[in-house]
PDB file as gemmi writes it, atoms N, CA and C in Angstrom:
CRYST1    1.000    1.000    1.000  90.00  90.00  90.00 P 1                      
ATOM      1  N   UNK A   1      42.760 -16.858  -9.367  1.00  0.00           N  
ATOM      2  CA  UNK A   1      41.588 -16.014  -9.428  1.00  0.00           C  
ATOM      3  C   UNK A   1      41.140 -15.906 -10.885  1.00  0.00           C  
ATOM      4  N   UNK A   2      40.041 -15.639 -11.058  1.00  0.00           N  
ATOM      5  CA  UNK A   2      39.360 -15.993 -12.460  1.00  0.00           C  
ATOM      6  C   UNK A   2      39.190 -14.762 -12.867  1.00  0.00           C  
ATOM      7  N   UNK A   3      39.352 -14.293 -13.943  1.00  0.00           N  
ATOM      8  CA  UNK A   3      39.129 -12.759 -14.688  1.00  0.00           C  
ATOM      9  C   UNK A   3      37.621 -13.165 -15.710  1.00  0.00           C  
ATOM     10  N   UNK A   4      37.184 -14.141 -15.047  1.00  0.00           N  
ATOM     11  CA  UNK A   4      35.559 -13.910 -15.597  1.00  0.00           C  
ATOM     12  C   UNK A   4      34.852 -13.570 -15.000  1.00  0.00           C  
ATOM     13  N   UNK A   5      33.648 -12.330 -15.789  1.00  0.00           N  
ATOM     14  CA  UNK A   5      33.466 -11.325 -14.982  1.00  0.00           C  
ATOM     15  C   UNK A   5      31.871 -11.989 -14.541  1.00  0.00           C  
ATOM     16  N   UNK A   6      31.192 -12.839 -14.679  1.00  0.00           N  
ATOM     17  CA  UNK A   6      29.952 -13.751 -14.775  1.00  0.00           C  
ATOM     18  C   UNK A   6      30.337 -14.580 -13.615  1.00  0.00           C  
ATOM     19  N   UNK A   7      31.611 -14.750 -13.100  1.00  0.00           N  
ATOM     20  CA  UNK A   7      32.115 -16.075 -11.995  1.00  0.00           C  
ATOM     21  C   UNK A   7      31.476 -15.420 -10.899  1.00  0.00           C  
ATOM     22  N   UNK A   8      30.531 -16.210 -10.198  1.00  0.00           N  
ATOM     23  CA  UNK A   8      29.596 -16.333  -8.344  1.00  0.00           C  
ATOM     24  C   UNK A   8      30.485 -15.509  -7.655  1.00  0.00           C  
ATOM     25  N   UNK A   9      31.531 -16.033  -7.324  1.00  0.00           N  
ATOM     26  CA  UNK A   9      32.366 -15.165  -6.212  1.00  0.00           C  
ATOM     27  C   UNK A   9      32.691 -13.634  -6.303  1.00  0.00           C  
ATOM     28  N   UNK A  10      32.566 -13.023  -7.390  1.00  0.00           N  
ATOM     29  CA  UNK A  10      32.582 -11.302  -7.412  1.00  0.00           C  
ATOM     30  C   UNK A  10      31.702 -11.006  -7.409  1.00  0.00           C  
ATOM     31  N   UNK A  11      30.630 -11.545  -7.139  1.00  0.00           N  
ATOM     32  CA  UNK A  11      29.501 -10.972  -6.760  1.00  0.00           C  
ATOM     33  C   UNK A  11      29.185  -9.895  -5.750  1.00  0.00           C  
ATOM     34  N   UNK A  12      28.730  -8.795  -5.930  1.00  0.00           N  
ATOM     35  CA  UNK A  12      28.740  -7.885  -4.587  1.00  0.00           C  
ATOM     36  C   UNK A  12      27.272  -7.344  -4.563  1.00  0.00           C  
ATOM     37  N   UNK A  13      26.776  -6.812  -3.567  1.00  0.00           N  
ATOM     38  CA  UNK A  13      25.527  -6.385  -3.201  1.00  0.00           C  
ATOM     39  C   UNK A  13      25.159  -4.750  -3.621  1.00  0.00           C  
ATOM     40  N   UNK A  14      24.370  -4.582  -4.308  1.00  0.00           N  
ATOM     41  CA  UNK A  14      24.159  -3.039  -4.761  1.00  0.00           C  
ATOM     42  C   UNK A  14      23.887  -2.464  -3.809  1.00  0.00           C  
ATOM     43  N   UNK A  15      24.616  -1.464  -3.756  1.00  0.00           N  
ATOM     44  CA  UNK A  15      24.475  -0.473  -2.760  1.00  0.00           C  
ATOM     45  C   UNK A  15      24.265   0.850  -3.730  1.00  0.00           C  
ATOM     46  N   UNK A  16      23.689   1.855  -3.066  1.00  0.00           N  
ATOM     47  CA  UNK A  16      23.303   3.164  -3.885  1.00  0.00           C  
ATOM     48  C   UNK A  16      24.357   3.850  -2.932  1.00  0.00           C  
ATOM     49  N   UNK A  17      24.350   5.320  -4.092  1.00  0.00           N  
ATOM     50  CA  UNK A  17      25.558   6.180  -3.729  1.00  0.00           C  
ATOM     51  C   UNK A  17      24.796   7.055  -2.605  1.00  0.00           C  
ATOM     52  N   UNK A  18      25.484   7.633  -1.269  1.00  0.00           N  
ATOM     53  CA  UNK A  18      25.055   8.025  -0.484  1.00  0.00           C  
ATOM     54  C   UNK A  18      24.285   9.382  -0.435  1.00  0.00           C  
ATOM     55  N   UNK A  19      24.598   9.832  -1.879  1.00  0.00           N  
ATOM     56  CA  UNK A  19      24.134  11.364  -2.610  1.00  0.00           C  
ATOM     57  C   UNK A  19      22.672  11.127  -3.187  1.00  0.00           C  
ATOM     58  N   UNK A  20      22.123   9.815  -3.682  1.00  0.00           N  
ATOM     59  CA  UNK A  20      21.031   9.555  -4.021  1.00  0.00           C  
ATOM     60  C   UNK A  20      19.933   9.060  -3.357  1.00  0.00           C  
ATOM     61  N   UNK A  21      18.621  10.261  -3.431  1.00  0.00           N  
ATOM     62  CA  UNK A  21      17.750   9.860  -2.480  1.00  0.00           C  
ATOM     63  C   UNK A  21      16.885   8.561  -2.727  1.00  0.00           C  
ATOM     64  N   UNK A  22      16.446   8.042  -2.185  1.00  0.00           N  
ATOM     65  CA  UNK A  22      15.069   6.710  -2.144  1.00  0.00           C  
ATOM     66  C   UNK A  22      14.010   6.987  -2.497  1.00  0.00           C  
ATOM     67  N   UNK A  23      13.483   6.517  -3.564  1.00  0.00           N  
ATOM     68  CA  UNK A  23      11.960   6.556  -3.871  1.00  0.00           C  
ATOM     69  C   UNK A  23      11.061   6.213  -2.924  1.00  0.00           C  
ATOM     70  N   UNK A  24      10.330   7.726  -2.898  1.00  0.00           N  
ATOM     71  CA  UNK A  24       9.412   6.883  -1.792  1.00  0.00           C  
ATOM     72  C   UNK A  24       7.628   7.185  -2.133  1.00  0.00           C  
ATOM     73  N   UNK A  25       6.567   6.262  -1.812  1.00  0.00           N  
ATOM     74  CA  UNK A  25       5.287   6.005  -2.302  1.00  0.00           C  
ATOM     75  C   UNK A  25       5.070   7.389  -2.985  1.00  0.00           C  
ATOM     76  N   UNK A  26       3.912   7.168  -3.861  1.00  0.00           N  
ATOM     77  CA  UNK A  26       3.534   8.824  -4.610  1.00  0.00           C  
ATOM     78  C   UNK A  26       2.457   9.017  -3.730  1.00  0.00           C  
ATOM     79  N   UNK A  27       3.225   9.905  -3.388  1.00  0.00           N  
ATOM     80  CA  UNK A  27       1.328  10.605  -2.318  1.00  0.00           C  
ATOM     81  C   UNK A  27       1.024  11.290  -3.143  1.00  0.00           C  
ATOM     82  N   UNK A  28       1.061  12.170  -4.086  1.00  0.00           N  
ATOM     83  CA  UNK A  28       0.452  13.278  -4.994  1.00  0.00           C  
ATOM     84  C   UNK A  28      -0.706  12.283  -5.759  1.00  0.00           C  
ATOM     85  N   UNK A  29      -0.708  11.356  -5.949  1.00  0.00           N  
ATOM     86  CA  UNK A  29      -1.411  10.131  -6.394  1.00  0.00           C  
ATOM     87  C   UNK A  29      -2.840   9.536  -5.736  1.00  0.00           C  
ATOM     88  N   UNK A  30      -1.849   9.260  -4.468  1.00  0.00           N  
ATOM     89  CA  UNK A  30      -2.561   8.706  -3.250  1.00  0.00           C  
ATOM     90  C   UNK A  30      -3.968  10.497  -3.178  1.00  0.00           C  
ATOM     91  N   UNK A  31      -3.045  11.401  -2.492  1.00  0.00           N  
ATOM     92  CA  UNK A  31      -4.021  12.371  -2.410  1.00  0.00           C  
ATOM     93  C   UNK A  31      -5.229  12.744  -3.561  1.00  0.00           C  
ATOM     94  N   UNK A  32      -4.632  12.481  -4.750  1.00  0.00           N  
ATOM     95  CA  UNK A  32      -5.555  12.938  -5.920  1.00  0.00           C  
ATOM     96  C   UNK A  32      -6.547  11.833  -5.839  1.00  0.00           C  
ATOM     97  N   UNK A  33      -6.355  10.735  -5.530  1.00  0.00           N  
ATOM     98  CA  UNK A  33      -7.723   9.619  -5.422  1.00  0.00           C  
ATOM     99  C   UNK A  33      -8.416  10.138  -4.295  1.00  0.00           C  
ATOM    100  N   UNK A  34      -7.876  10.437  -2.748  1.00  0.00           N  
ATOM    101  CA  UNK A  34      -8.905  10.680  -1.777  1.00  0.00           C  
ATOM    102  C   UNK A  34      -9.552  11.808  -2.297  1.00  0.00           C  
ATOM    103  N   UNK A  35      -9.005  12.899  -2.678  1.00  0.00           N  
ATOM    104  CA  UNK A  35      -9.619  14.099  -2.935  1.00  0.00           C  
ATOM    105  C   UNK A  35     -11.002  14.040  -3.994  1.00  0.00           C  
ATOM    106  N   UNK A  36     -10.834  13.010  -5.631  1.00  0.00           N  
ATOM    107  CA  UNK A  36     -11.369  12.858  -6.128  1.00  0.00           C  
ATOM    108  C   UNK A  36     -12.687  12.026  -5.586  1.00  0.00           C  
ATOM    109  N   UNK A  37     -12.548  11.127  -4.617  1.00  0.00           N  
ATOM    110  CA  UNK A  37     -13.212  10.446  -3.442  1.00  0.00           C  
ATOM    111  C   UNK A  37     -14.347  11.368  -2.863  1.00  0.00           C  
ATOM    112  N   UNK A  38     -13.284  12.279  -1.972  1.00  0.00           N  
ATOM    113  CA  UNK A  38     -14.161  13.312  -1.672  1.00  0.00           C  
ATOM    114  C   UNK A  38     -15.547  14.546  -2.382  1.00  0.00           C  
ATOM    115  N   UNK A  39     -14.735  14.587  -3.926  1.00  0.00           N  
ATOM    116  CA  UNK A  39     -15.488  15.494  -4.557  1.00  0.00           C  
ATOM    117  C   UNK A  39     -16.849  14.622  -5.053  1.00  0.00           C  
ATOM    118  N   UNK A  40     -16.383  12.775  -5.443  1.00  0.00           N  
ATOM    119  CA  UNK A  40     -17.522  12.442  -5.712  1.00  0.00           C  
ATOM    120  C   UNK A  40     -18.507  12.301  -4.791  1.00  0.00           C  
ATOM    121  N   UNK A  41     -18.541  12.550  -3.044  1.00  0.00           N  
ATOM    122  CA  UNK A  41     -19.309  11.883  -2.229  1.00  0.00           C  
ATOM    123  C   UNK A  41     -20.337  13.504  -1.878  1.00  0.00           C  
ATOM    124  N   UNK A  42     -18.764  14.657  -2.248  1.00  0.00           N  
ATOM    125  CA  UNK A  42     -19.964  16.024  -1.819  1.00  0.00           C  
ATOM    126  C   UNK A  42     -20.127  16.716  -2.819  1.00  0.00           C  
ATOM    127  N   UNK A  43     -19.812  16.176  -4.381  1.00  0.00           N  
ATOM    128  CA  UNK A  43     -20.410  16.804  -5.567  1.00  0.00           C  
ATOM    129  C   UNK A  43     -20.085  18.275  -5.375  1.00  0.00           C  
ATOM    130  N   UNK A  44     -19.077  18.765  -4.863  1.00  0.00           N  
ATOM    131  CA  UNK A  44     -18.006  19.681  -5.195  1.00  0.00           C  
ATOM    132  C   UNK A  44     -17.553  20.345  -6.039  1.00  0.00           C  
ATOM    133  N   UNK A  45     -18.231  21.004  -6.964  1.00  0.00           N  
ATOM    134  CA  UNK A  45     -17.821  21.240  -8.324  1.00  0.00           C  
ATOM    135  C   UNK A  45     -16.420  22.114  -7.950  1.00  0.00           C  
ATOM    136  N   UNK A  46     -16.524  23.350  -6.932  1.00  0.00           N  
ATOM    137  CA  UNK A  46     -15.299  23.857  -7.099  1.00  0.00           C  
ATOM    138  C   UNK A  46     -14.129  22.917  -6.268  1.00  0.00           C  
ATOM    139  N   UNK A  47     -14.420  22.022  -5.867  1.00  0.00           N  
ATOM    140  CA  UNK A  47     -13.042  21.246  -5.908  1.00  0.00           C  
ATOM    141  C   UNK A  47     -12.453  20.282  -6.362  1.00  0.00           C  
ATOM    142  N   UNK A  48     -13.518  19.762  -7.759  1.00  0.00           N  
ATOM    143  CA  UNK A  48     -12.938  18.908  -8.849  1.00  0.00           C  
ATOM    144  C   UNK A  48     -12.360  19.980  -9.397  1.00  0.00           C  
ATOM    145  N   UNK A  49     -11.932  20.751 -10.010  1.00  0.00           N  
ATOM    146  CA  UNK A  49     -10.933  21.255 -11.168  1.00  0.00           C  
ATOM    147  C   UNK A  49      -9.425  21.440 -10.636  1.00  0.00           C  
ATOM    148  N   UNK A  50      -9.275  21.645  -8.932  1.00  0.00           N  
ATOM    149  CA  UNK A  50      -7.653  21.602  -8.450  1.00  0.00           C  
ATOM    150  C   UNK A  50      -7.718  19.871  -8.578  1.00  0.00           C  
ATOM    151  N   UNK A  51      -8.723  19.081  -8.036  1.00  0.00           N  
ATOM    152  CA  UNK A  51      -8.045  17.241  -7.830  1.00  0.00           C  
ATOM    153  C   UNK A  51      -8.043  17.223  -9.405  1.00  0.00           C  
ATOM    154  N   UNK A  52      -8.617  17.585 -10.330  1.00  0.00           N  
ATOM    155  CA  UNK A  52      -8.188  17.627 -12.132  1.00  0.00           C  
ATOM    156  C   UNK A  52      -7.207  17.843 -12.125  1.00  0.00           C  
ATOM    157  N   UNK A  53      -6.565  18.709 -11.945  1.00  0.00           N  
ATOM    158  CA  UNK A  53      -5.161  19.737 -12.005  1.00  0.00           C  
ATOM    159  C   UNK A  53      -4.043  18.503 -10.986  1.00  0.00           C  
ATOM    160  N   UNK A  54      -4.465  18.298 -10.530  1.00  0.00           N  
ATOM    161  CA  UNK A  54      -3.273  17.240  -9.316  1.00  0.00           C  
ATOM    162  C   UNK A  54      -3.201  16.247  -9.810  1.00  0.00           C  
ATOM    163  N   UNK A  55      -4.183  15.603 -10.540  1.00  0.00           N  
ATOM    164  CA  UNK A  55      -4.504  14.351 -11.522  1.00  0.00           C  
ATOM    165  C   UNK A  55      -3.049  14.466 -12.194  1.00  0.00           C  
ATOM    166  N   UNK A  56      -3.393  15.878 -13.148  1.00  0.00           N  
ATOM    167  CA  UNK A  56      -2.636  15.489 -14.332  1.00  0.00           C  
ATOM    168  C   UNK A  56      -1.472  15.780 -13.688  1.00  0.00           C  
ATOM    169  N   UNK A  57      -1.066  16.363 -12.585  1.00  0.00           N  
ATOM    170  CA  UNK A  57       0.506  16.823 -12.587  1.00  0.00           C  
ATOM    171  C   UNK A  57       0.976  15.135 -11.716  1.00  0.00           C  
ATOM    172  N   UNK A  58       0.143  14.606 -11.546  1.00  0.00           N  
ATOM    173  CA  UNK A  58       0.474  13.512 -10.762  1.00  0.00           C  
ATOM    174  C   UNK A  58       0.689  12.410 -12.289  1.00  0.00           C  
ATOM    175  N   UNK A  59       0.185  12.447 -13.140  1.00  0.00           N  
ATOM    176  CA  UNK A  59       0.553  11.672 -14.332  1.00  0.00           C  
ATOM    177  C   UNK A  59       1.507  12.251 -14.783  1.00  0.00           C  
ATOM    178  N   UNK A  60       1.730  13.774 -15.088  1.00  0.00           N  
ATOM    179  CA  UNK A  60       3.313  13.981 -15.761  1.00  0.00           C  
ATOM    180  C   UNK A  60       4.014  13.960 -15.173  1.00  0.00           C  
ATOM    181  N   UNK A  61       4.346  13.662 -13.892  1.00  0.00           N  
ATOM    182  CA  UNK A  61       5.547  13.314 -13.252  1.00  0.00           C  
ATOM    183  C   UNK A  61       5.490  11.880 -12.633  1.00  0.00           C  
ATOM    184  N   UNK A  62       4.578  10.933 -13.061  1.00  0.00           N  
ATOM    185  CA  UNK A  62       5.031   9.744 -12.891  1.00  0.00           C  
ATOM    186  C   UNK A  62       6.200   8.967 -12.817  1.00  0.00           C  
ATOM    187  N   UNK A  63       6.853   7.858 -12.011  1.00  0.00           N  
ATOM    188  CA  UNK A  63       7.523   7.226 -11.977  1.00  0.00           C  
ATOM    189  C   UNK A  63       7.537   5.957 -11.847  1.00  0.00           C  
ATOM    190  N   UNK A  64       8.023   5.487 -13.009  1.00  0.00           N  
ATOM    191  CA  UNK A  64       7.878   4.210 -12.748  1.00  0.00           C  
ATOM    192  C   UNK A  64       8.294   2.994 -12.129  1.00  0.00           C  
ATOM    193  N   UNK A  65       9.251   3.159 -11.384  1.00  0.00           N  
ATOM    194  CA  UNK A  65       9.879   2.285 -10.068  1.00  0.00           C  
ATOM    195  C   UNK A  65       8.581   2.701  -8.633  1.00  0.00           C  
ATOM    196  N   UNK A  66       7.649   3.631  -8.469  1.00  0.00           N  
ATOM    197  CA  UNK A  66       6.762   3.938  -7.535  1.00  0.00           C  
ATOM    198  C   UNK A  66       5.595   2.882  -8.115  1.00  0.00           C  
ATOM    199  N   UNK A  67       5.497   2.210  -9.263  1.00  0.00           N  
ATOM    200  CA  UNK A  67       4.303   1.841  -9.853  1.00  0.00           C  
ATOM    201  C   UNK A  67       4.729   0.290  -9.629  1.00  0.00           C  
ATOM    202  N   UNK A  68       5.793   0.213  -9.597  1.00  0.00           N  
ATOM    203  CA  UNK A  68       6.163  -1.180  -9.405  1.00  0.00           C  
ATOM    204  C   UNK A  68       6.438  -1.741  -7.784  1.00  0.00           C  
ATOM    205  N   UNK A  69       6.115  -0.312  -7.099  1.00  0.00           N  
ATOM    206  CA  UNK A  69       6.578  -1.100  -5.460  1.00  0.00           C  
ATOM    207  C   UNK A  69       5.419  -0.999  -5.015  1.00  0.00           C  
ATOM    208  N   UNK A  70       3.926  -1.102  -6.286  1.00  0.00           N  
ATOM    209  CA  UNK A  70       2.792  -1.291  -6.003  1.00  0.00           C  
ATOM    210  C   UNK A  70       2.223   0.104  -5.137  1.00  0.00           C  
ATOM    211  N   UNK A  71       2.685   1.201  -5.714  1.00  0.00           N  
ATOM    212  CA  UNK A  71       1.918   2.731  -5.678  1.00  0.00           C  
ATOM    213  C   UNK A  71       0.350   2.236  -6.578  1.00  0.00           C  
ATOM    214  N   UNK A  72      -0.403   3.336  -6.128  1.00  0.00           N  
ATOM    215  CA  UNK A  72      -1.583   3.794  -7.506  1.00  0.00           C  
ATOM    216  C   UNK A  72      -0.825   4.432  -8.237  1.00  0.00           C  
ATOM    217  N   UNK A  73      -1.643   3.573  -9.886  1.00  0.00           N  
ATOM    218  CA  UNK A  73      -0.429   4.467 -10.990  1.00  0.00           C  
ATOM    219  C   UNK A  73      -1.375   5.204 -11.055  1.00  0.00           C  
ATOM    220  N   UNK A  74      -0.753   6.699 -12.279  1.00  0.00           N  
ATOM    221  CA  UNK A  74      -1.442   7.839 -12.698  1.00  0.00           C  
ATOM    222  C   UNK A  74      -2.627   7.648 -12.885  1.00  0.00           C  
ATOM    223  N   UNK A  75      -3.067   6.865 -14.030  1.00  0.00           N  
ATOM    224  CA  UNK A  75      -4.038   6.774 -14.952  1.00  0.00           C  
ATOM    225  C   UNK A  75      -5.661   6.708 -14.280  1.00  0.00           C  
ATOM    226  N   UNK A  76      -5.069   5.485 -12.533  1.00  0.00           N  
ATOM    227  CA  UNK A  76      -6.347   5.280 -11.959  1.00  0.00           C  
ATOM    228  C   UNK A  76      -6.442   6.810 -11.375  1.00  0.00           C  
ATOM    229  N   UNK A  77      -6.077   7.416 -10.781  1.00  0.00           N  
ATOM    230  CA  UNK A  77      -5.865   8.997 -10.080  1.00  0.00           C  
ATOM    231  C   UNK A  77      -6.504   9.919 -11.395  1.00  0.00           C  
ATOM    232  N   UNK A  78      -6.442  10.309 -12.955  1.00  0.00           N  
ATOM    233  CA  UNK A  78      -6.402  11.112 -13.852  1.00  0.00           C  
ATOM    234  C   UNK A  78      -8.244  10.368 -14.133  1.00  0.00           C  
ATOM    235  N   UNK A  79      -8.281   8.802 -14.497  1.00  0.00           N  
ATOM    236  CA  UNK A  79      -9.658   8.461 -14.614  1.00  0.00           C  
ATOM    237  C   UNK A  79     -10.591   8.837 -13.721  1.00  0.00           C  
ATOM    238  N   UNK A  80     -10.229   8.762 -12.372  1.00  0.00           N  
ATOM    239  CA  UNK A  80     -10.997   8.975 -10.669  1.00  0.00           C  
ATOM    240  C   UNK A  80     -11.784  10.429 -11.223  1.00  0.00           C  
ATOM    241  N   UNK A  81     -10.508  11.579 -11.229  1.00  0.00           N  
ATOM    242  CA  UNK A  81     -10.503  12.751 -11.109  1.00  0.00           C  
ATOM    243  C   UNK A  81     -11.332  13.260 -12.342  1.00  0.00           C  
ATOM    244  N   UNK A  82     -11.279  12.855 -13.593  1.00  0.00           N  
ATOM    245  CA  UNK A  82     -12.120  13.165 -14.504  1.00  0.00           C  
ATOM    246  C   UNK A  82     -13.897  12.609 -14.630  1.00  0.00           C  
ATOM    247  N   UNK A  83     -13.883  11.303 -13.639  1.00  0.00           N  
ATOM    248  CA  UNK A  83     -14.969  10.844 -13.302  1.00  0.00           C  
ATOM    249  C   UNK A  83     -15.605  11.695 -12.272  1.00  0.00           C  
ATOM    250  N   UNK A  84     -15.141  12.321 -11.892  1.00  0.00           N  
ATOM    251  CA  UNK A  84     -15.381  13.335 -10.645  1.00  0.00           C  
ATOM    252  C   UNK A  84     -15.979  14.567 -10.833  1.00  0.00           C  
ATOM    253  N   UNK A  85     -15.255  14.870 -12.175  1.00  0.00           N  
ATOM    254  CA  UNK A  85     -15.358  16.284 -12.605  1.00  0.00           C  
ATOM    255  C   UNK A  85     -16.694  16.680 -13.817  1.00  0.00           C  
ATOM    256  N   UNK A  86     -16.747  15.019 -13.847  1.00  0.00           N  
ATOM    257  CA  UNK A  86     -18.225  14.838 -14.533  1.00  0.00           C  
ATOM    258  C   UNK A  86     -19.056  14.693 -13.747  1.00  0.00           C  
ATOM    259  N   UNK A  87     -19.078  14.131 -12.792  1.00  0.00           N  
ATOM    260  CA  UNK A  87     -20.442  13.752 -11.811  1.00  0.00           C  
ATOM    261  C   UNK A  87     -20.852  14.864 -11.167  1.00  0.00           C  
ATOM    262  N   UNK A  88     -19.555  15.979 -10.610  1.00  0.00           N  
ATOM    263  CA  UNK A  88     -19.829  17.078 -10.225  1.00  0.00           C  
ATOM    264  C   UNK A  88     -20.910  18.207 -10.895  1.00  0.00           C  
ATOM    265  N   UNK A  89     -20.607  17.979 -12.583  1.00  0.00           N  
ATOM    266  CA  UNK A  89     -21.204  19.489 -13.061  1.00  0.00           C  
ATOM    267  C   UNK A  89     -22.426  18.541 -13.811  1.00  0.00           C  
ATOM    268  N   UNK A  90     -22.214  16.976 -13.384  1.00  0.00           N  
ATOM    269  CA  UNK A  90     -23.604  16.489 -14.338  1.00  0.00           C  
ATOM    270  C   UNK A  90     -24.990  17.323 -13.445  1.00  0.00           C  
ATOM    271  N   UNK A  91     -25.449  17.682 -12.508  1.00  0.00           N  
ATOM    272  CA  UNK A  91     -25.928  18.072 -12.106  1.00  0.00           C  
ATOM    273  C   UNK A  91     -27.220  19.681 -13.197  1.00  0.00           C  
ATOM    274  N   UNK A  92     -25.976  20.037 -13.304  1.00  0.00           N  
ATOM    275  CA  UNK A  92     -26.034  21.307 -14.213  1.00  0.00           C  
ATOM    276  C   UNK A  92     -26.738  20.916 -15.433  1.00  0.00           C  
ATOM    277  N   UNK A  93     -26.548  19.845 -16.310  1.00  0.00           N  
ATOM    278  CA  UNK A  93     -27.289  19.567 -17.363  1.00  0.00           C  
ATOM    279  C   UNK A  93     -28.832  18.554 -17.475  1.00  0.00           C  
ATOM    280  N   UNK A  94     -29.223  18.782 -15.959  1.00  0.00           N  
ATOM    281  CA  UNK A  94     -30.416  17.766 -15.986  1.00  0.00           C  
ATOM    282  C   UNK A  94     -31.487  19.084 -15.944  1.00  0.00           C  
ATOM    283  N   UNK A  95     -32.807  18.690 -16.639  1.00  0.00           N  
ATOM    284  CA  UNK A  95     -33.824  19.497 -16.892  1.00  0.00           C  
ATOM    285  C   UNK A  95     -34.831  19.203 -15.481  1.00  0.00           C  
ATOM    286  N   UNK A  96     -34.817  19.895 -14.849  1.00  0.00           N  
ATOM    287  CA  UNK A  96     -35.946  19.985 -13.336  1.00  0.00           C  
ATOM    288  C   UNK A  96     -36.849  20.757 -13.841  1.00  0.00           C  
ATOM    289  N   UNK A  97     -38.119  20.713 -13.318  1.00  0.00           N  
ATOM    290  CA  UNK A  97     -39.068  21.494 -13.183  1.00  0.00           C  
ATOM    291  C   UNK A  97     -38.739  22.780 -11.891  1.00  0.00           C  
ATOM    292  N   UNK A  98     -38.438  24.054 -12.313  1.00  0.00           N  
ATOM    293  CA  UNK A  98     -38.329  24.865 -11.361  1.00  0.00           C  
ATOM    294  C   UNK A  98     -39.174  24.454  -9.900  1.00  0.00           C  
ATOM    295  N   UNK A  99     -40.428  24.880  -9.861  1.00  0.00           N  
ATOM    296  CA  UNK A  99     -41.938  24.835  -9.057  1.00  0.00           C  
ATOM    297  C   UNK A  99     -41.615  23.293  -8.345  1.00  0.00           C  
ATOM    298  N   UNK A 100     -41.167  22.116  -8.677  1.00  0.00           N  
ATOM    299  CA  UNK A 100     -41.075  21.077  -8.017  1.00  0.00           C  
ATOM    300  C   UNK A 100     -39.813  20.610  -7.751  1.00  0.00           C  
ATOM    301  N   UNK A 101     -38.801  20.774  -8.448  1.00  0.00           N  
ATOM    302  CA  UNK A 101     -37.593  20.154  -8.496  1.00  0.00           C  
ATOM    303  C   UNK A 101     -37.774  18.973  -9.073  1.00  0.00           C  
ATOM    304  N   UNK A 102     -38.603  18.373  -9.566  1.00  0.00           N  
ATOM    305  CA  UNK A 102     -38.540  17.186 -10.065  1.00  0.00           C  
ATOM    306  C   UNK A 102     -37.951  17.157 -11.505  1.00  0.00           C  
ATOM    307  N   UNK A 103     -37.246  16.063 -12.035  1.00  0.00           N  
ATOM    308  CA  UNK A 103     -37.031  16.253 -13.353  1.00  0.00           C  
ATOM    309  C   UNK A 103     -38.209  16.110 -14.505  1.00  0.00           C  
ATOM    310  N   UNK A 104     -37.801  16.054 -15.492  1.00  0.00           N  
ATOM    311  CA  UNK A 104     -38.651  16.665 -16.590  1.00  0.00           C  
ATOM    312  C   UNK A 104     -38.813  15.812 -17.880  1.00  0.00           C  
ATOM    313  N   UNK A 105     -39.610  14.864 -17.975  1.00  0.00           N  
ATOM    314  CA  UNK A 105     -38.813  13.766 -19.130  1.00  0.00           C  
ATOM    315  C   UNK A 105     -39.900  14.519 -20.200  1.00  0.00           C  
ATOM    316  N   UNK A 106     -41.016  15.390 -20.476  1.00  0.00           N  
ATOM    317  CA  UNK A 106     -40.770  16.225 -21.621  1.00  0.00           C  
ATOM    318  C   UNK A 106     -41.604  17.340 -21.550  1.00  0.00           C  
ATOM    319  N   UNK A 107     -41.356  18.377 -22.896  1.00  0.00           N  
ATOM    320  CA  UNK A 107     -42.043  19.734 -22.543  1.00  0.00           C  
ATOM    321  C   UNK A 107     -42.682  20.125 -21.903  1.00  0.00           C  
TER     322      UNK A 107                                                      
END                                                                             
C-alpha cells in the first residue's frame, strides 16, 4: 500500500457532515427582482423603498456558492431596485401644466 497521499486509489467521495445544511437558491434575490418588476410596471412609490431595503439586505448577505449554482447575484436585484426607486418618484420632478396635465417645456 502506498503512503502517497496524491495515489487514485484513496480517493473518496465528499460527503458533508450530517449537521450541515445545503445551500439552497436565494429567493430574497429572486423576490427583490419580481417585486422591483412589480414597482416598475405600477410605479409604486410606496413599495420601492421596502424592494430598496430587500435589495440591500439581499446584497449583504450574499453568498457566493448561490451565485455560482447560477442564482441572480445581488448587484442585478440592488441595480433593478434602485432603477425602480427612480422611475417611481421620477414622476414627482416633471413640470405639468396643472389646467391640462400636459408637460411644460417652458414658462
Amino acid at each position: 500500500m502506498s503512503t502517497d497521499p496524491r495515489d487514485s486509489t484513496r480517493e473518496t467521495k465528499l460527503s458533508l457532515p450530517k449537521t450541515w445544511h445545503a445551500e439552497s437558491a436565494d429567493t430574497m434575490g429572486s423576490m427583490g427582482m419580481f417585486l422591483a418588476g412589480l414597482v416598475l410596471v405600477s410605479r409604486n412609490r410606496y413599495l420601492a423603498w421596502p424592494v430598496a431595503l430587500l435589495a440591500l439586505s439581499s446584497f449583504m448577505n450574499q453568498h457566493p456558492i448561490r451565485t455560482k449554482e447560477g442564482g441572480s447575484t445581488p448587484w442585478t436585484a440592488l441595480m433593478t431596485a434602485t432603477f425602480a426607486l427612480l422611475v417611481s418618484h421620477a414622476a414627482m420632478f416633471t413640470f405639468t401644466d396643472p389646467m391640462t396635465g400636459a408637460i411644460k417645456f417652458s414658462a
